[in-house]
NUDO-177297 format. One record per residue: residue in three letters; x, y, z of N, C-alpha, C, CB in turn. Coordinates in steps of 0.001 Angstrom, whole numbers, padded with zeros to 6 digits, always signed. Glycine has a CB too. Layout:
N
alaXYZXYZXYZXYZ/...
REM end
This chain:
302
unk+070309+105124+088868+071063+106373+088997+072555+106095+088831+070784+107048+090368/unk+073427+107051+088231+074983+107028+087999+075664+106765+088885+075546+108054+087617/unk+076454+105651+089414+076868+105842+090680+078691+106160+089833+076446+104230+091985/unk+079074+107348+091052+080564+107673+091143+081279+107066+091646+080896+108584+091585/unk+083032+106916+091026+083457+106153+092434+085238+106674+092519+083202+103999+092267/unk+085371+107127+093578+086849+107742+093536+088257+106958+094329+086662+109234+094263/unk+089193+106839+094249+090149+106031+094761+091835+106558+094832+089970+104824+093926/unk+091847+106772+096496+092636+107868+096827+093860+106995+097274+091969+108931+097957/unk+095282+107104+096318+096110+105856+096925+097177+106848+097258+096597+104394+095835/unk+096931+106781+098803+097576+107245+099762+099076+106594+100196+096651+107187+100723/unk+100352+106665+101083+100887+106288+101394+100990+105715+102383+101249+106673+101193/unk+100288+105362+103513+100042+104459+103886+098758+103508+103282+100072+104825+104963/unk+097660+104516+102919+095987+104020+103175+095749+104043+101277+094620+105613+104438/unk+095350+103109+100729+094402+103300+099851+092707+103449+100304+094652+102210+099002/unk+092372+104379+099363+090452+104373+099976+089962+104376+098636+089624+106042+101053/unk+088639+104006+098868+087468+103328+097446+086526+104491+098833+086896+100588+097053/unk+085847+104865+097665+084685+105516+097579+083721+105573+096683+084883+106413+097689/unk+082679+104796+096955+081385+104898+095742+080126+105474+096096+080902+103487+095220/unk+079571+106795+095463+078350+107255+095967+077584+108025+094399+078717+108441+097445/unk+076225+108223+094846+075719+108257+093930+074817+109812+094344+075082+106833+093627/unk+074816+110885+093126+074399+112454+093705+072843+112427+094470+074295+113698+092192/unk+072531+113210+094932+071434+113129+096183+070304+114214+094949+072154+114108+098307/unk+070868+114742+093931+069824+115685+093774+070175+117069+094252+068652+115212+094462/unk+071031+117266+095280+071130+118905+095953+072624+119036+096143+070248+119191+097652/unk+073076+118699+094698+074527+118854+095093+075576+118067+096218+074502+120078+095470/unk+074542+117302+096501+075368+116010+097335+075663+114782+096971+074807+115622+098375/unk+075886+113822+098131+075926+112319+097637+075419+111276+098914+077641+111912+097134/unk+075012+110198+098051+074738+109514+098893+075999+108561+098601+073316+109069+098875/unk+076098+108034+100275+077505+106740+099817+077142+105823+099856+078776+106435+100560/unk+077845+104875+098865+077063+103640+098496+077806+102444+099096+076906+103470+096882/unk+079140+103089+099338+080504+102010+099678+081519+102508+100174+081141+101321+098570/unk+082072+102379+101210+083824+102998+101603+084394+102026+102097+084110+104248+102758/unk+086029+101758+101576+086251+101075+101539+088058+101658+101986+085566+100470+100481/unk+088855+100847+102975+090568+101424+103025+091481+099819+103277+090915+102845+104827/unk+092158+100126+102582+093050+099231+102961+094642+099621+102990+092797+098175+102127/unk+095310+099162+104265+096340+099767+104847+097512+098700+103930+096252+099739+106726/unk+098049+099463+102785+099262+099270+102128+101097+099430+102463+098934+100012+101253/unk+101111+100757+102874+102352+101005+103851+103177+100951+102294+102805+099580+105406/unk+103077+101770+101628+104133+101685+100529+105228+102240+100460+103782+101997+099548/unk+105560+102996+102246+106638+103724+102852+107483+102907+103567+106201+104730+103680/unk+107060+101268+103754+107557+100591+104706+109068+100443+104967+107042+099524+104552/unk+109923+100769+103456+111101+100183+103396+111747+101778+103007+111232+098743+102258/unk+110665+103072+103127+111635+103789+102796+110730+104723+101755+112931+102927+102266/unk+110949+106197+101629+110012+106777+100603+110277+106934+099114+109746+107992+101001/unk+111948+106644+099091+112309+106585+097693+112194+105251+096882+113636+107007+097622/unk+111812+104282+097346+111308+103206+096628+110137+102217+097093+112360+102504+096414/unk+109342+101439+096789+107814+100632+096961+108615+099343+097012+106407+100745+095507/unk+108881+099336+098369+109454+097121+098341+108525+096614+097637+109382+095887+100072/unk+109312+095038+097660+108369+093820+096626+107119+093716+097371+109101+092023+096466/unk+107053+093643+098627+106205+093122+099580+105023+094821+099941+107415+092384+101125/unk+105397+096098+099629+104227+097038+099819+103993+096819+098401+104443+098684+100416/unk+104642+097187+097093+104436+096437+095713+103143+095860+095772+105507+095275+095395/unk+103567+094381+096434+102029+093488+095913+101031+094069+096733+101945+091630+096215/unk+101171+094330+097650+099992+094938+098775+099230+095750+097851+100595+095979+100201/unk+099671+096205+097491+099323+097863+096780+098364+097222+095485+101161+099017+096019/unk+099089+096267+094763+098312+095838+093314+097073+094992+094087+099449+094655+091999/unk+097381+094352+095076+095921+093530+095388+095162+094454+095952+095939+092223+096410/unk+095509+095369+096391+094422+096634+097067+093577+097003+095974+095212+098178+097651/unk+094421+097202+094895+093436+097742+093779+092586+097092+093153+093957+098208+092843/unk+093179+095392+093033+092430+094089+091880+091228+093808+093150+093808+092139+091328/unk+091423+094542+094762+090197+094452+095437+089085+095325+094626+090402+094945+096941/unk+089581+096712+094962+089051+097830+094158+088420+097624+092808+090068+098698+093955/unk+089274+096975+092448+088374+096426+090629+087351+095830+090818+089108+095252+089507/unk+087122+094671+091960+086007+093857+091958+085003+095121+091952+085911+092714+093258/unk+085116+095676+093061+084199+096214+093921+083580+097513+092683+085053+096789+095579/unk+084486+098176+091589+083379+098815+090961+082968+097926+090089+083623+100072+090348/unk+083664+096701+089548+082768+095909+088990+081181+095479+089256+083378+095037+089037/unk+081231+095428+090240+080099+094471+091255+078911+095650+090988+080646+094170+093416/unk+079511+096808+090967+078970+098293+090855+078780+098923+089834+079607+099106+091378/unk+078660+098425+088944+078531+098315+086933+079378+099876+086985+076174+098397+085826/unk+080097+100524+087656+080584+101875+087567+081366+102147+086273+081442+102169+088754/unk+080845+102614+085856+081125+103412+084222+082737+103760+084294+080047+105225+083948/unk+083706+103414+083185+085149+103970+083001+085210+105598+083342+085650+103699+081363/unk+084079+106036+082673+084436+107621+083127+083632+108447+084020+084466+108474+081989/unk+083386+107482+084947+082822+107906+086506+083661+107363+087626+081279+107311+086814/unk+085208+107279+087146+085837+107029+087958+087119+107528+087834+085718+105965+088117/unk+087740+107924+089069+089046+108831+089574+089656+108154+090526+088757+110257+090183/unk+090666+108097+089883+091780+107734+091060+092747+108550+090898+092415+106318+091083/unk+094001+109078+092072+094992+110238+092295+096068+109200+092989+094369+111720+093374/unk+097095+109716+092580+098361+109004+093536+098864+110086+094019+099612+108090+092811/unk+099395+109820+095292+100059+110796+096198+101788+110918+096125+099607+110343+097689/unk+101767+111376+097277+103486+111259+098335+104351+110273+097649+103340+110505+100235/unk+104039+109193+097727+104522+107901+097869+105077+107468+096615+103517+107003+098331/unk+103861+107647+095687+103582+107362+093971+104227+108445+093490+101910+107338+093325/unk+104297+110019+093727+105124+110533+093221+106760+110219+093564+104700+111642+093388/unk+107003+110296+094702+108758+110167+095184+109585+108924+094791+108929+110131+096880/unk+108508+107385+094908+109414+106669+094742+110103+106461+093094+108889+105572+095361/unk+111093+105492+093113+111963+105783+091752+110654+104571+090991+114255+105181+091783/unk+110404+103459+091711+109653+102551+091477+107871+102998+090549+109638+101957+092984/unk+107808+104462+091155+106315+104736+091257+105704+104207+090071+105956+106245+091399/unk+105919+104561+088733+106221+104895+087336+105692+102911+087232+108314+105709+086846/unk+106770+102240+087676+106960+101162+087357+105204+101031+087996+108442+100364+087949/unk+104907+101119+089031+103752+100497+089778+102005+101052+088766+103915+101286+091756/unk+102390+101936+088852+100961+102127+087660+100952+101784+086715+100498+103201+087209/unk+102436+101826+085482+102054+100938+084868+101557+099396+084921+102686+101077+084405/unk+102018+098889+085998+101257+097373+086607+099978+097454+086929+101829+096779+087946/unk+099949+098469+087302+098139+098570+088085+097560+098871+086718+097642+100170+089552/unk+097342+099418+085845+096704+099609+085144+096465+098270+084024+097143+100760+084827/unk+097932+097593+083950+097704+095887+083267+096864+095049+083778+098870+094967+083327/unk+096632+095502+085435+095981+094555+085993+094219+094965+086332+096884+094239+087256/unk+094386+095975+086552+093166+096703+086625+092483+097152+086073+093096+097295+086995/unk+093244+098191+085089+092862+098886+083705+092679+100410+084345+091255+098167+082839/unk+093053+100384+085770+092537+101738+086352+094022+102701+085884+092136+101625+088397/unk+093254+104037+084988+094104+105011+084919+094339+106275+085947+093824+105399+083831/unk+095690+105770+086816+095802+106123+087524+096649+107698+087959+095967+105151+087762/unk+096028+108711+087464+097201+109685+087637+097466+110557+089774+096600+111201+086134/unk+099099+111216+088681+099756+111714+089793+099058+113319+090213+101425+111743+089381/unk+099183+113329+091479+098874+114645+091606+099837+115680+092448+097609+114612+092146/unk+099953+116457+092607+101407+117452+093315+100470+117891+094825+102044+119445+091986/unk+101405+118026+095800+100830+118573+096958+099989+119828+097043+101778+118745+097724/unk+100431+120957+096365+099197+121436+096012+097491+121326+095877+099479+121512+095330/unk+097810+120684+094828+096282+119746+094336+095669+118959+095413+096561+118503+093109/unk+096577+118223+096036+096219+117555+096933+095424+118265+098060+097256+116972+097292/unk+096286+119483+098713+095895+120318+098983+094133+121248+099233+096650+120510+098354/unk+094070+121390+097957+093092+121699+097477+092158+120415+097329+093428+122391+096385/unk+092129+119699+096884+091202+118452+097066+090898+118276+098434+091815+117131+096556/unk+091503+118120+099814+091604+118134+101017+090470+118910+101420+092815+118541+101428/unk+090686+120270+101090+089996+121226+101597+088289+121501+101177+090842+122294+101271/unk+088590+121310+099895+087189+120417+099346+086314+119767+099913+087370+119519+098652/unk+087247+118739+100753+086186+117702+101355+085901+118227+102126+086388+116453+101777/unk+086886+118788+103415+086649+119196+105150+085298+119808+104505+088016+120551+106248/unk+085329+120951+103441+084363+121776+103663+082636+121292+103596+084718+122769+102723/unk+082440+119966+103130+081700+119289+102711+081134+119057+103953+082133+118356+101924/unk+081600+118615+105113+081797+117807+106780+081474+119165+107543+083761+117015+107311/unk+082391+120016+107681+082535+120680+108355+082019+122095+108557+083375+120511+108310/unk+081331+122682+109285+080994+124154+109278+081678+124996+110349+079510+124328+109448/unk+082646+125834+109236+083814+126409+109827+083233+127400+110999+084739+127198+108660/unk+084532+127817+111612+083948+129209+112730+083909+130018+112027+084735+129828+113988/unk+083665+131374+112466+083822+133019+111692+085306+133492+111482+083097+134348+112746/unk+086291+132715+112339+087519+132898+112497+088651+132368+111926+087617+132776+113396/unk+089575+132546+111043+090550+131913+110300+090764+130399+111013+091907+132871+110273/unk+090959+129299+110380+091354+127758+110290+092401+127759+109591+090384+126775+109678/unk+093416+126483+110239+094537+125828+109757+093642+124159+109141+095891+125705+111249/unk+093216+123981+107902+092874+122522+107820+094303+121806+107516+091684+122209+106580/unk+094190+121069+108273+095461+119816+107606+095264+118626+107962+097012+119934+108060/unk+096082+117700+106924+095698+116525+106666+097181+115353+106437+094696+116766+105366/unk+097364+114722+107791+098323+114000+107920+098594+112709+107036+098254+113775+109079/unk+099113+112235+106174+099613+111371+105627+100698+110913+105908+099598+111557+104751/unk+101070+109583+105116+102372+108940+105358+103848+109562+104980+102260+107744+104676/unk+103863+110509+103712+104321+110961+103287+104517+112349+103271+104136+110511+102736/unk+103333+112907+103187+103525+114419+103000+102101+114774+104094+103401+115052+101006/unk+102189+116302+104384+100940+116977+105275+100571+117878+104246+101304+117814+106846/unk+099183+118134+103997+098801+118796+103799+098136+120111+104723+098435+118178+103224/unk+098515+121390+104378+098156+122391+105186+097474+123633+104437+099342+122766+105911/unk+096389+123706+104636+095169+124983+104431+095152+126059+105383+093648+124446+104552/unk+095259+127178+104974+094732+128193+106056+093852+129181+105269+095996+129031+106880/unk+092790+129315+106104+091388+129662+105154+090325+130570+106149+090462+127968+104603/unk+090021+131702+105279+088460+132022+106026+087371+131937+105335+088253+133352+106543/unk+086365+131423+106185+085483+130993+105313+085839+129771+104417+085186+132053+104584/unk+084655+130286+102420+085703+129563+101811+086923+129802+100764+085113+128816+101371/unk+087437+130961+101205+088564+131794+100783+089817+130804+101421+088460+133529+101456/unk+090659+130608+100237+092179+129903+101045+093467+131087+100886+092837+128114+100012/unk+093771+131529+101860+094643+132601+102297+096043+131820+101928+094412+133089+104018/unk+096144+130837+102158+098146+130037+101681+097101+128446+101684+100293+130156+103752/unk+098510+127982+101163+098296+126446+101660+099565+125715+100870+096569+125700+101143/unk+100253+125048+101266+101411+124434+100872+101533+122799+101832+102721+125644+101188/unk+102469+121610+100951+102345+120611+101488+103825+120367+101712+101528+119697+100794/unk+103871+119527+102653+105480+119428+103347+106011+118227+103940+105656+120364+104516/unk+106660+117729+103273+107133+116187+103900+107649+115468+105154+107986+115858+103312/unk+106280+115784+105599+106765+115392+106924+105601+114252+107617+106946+116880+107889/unk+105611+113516+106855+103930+112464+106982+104788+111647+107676+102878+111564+105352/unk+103935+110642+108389+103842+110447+109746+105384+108777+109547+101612+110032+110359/unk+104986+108401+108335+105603+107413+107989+107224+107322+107731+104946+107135+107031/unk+107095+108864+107634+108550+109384+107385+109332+109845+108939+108415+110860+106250/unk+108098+110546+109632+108956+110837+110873+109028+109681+111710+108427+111994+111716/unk+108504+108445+111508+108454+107320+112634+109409+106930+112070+107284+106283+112940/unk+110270+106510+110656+111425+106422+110214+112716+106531+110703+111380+106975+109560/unk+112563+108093+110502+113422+109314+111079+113858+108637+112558+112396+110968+111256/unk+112679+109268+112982+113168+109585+114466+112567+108985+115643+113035+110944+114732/unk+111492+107731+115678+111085+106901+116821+111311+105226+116727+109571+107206+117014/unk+112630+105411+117234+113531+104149+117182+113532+103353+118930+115352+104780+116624/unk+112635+104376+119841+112693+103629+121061+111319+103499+121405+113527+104261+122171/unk+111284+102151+122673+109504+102054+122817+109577+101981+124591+108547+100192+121860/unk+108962+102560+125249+108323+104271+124337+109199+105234+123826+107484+105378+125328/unk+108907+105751+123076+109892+106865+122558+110047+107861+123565+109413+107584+121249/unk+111266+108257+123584+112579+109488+124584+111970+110709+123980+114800+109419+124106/unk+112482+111385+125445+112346+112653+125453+113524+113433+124145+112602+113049+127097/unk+114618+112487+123904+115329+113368+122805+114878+113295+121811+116532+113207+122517/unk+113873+112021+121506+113754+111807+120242+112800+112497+119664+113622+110650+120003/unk+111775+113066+121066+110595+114062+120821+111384+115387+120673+109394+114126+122131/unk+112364+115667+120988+112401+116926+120558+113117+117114+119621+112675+117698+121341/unk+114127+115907+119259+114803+116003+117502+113695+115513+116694+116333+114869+117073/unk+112258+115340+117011+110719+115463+115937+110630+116963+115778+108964+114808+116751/unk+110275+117740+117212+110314+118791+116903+111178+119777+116816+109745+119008+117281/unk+112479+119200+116192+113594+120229+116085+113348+120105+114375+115392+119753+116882/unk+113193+118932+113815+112679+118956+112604+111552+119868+111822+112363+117917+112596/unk+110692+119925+112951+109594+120117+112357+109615+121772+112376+108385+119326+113070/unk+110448+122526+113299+110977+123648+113013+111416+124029+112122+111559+123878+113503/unk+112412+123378+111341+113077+123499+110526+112174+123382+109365+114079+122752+110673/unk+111868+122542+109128+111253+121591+107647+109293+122281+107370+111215+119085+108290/unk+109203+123218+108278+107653+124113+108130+107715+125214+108704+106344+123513+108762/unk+109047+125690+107813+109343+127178+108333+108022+128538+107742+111150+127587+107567/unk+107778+127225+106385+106786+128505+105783+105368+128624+106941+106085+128001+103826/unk+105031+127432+107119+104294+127915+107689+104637+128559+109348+103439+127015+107489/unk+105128+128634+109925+105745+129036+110690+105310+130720+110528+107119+128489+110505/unk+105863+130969+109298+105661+132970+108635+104210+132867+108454+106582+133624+106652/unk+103805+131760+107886+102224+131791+107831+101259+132586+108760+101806+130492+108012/unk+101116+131721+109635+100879+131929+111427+101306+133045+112136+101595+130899+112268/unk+102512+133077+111770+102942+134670+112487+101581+135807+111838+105000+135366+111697/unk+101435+136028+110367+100727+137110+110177+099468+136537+110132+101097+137914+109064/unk+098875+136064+110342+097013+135253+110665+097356+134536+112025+096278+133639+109173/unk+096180+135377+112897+095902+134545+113587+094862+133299+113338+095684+135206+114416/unk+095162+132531+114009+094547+131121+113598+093793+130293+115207+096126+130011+112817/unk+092729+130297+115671+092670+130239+116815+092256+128097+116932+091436+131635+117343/unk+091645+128159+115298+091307+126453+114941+091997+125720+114053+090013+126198+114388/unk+092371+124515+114584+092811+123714+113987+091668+122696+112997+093571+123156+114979/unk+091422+122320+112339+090414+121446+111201+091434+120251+110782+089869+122517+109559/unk+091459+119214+111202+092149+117721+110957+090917+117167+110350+092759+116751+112441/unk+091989+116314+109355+091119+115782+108220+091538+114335+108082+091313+116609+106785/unk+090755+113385+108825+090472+111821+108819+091958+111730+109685+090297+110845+106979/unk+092417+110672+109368+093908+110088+109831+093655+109995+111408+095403+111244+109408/unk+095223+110561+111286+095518+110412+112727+094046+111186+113737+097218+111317+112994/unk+093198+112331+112946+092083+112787+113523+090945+112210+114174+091697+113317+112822/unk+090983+110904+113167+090395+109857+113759+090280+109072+114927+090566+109326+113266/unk+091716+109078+114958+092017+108253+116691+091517+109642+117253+094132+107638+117368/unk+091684+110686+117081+091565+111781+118351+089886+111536+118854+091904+113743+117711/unk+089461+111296+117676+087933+111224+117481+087279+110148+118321+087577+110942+115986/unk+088139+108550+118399+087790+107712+118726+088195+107465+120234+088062+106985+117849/unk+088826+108199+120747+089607+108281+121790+088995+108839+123264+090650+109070+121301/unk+088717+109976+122347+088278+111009+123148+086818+111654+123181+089098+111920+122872/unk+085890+111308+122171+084938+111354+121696+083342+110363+121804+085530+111415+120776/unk+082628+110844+122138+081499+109675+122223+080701+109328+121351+080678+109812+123057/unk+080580+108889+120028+080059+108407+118581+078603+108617+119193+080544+106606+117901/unk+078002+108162+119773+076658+107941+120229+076011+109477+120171+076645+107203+121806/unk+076930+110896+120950+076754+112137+120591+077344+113061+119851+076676+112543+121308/unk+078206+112827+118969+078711+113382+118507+078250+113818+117063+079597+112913+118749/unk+078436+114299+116118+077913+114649+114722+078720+113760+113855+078081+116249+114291/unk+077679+112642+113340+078954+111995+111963+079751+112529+111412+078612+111569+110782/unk+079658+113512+110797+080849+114128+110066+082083+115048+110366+080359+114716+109293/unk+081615+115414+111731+082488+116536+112327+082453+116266+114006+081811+118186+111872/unk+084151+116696+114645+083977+116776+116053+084471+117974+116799+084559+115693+116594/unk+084448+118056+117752+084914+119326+118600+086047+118899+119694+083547+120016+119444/unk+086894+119200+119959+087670+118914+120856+088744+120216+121547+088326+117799+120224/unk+088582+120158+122957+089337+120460+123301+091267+120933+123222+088832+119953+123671/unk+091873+121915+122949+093244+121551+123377+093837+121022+124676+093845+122519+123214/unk+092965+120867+125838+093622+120716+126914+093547+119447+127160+093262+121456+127885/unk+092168+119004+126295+091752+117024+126091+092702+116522+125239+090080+116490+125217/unk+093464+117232+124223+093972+116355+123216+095567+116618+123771+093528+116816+121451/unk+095944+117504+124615+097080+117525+125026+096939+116501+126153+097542+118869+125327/unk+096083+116191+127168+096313+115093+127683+096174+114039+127077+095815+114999+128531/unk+095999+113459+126309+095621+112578+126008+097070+111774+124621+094052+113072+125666/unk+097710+113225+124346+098786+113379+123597+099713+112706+124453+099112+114772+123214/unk+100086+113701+125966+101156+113278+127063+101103+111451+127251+100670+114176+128737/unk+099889+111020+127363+099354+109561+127736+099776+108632+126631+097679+109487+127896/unk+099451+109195+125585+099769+108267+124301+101365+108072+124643+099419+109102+122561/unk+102149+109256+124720+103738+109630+124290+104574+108783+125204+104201+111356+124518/unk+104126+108389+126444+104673+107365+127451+103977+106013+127319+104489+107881+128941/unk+102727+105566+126512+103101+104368+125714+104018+103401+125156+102879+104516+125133/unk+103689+102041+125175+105093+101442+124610+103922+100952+123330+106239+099933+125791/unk+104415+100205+122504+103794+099747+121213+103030+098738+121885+104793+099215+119955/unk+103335+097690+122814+102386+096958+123180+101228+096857+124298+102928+096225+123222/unk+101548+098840+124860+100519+098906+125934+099485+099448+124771+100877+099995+127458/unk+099456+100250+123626+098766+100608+122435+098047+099984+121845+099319+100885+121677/unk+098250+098146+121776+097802+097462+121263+096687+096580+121742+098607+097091+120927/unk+096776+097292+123357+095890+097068+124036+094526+097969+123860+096457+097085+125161/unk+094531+099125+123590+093505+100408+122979+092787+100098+122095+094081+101578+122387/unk+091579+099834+122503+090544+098912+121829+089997+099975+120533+089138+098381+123082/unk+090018+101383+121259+089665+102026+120000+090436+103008+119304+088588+102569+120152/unk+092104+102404+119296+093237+102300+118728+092977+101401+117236+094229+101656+119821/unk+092999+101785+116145+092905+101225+115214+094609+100287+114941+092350+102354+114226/unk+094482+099089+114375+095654+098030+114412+096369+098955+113870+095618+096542+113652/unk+096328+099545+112603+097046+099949+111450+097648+101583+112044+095891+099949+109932/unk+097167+102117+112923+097654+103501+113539+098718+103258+114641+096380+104351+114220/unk+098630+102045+115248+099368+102333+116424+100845+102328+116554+098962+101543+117272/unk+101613+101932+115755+103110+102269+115822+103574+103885+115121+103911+100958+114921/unk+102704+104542+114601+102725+105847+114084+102026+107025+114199+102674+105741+113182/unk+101438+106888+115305+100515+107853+116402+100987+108525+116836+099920+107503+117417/unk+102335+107829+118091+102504+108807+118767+103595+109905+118103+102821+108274+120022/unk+104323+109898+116485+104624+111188+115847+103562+111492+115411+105583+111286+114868/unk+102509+111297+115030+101512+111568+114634+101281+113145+115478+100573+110326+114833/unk+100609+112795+116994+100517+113250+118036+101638+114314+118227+100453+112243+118879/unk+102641+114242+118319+103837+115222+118190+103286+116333+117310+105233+114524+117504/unk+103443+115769+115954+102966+116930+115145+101894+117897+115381+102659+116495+114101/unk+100860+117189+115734+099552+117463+115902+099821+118682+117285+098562+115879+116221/unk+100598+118499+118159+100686+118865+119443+101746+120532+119320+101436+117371+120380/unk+102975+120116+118365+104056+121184+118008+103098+122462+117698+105116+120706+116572/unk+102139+121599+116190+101340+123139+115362+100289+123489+116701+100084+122694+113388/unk+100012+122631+117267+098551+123945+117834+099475+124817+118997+096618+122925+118978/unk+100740+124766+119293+101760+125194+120782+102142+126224+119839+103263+123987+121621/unk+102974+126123+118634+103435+126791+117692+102276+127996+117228+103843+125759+116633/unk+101497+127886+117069+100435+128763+116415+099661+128861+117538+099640+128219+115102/unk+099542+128230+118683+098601+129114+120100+097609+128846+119913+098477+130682+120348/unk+096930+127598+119410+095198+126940+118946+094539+127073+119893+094897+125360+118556/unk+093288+127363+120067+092641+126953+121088+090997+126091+120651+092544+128328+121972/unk+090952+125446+119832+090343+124257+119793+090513+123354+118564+089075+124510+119996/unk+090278+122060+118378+090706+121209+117604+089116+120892+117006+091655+120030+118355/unk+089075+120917+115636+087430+120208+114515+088323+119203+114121+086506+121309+112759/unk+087564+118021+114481+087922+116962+112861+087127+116541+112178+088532+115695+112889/unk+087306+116125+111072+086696+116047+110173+086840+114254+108882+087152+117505+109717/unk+085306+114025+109331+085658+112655+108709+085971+112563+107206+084523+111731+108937/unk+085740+113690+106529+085605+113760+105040+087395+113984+105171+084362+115221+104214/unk+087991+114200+103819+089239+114212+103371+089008+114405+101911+090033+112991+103764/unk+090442+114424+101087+091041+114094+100057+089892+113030+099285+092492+113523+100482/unk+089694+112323+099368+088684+111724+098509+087463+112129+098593+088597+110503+098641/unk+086708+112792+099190+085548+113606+099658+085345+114603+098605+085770+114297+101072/unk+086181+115368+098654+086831+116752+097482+087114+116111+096440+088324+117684+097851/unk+087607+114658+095943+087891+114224+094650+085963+114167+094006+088975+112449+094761/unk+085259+113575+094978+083702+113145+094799+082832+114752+094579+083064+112141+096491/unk+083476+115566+095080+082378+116501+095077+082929+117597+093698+082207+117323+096823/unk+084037+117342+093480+084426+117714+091814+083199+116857+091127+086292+117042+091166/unk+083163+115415+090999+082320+114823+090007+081146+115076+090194+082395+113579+089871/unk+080736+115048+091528+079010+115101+091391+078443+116761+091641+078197+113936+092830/
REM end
């Protein structure tokens, strides 16, 4: 059988995905695969030497792996994000990846992204009867859906990924009470649209898509009962659990066994954000959702 394989190079995260169609409009997965690049490390307008190579060996990983997987040239997609579009470098980096890989790698606009996002959740997730905010935290940019059903009412993306506000504005450990609120003095400012969004839809669910959703998932959540693809959570669980993170230092975090290595210095803006929109818009429960952006790239092909 044809196996697919899609490859989502994110700004912090590259992901490999290989699955092969089920017959009913699905897929089976054959392989997932992330590796934490950080091509924001030095800054979003350019890819240091050192996220640079990260980034090309992420992919000459990626090459093995559809090799190994006889995966056909044109059963395969890869998208560049945030990162690949903004920096001055980007341009320079695919053309390398592609000398080295041969993978043709195109750009995609937040929009698209957008829409690919929403793609996936919907794949994972079975919405309420009631309007959803899906969004999807990155290093670079957020993606934001607001949808009923599978009708999308707005959706626009906004630079405010997690890599950029730990930049910005969390320079102390644990991070200050000023510094939390010049996050969310930003985040006022810089998602005003959605802001008007929200005012005219009510929105009572939030739908997070992988990322930072994940820790919420792993945190707070019991794998043993929970549904693989989708979780339920509380606002009053994820606001405690928000407060707990936020008086963290980086090395009581590193103690959080089911704290992933690669999340923990960029959580707790993570968490901010996560905490501003559901206060801002008045949420009263949190879905996450393990599918994403590459989920929606897979269910275009198959």
């Amino acid at each position: 059988m044809k196996k697919y394989a899609v490859i989502d190079l994110g700004t912090n995260t590259f992901h490999l995905l290989i699955a092969t169609p089920n017959g009913q409009g699905g897929w089976v997965e054959r392989s997932r695969e992330r590796i934490y690049v950080k091509l924001a490390e030095e800054g979003i307008d350019r890819i240091g030497d050192a996220a640079f190579d990260r980034a090309l060996a992420a992919l000459e990983r990626f090459r093995q792996e559809l090799d190994a997987n006889e995966i056909l040239p044109n059963a395969v997609r890869a998208y560049g994000t945030a990162a690949l579009r903004t920096a001055r470098n980007g341009q320079a980096f695919l053309d390398e990846a592609f000398v080295r890989t041969g993978l043709q790698i195109e750009l995609i606009d937040g929009q698209r992204e957008a829409q690919l996002i929403f793609k996936g959740v919907r794949q994972a997730v079975p919405f309420p009867d009631n309007r959803v905010l899906v969004m999807d935290i990155g290093g670079g940019s957020v993606e934001m859906v607001l949808a009923l059903g599978d009708t999308i009412l707005w959706q626009q993306s906004f630079p405010v990924g997690v890599a950029l506000l730990f930049q910005y504005f969390h320079h102390s450990d644990p991070i200050t009470e000023k510094e939390i609120a010049a996050v969310e003095h930003h985040l006022d400012n810089t998602l005003a649209e959605l802001w008007q969004a929200l005012e005219l839809h009510s929105v009572p669910t939030l739908v997070g898509a992988a990322g930072a959703f994940d820790t919420i998932d792993h945190l707070l959540l019991d794998p043993a009962s929970k549904h693989p693809l989708y979780g339920r959570v509380t606002v009053a669980a994820f606001e405690n659990l928000c407060n707990q993170i936020l008086q963290t230092t980086l090395a009581e975090r590193e103690q959080m066994k089911n704290l992933a290595p690669e999340r923990r210095s960029m959580i707790v803006v993570g968490f901010i954000l996560i905490r501003h929109i559901i206060r801002r818009g008045n949420m009263r429960e949190i879905l996450t959702s393990v599918y994403s952006m590459k989920d929606g790239m897979l269910a275009e092909m198959i």
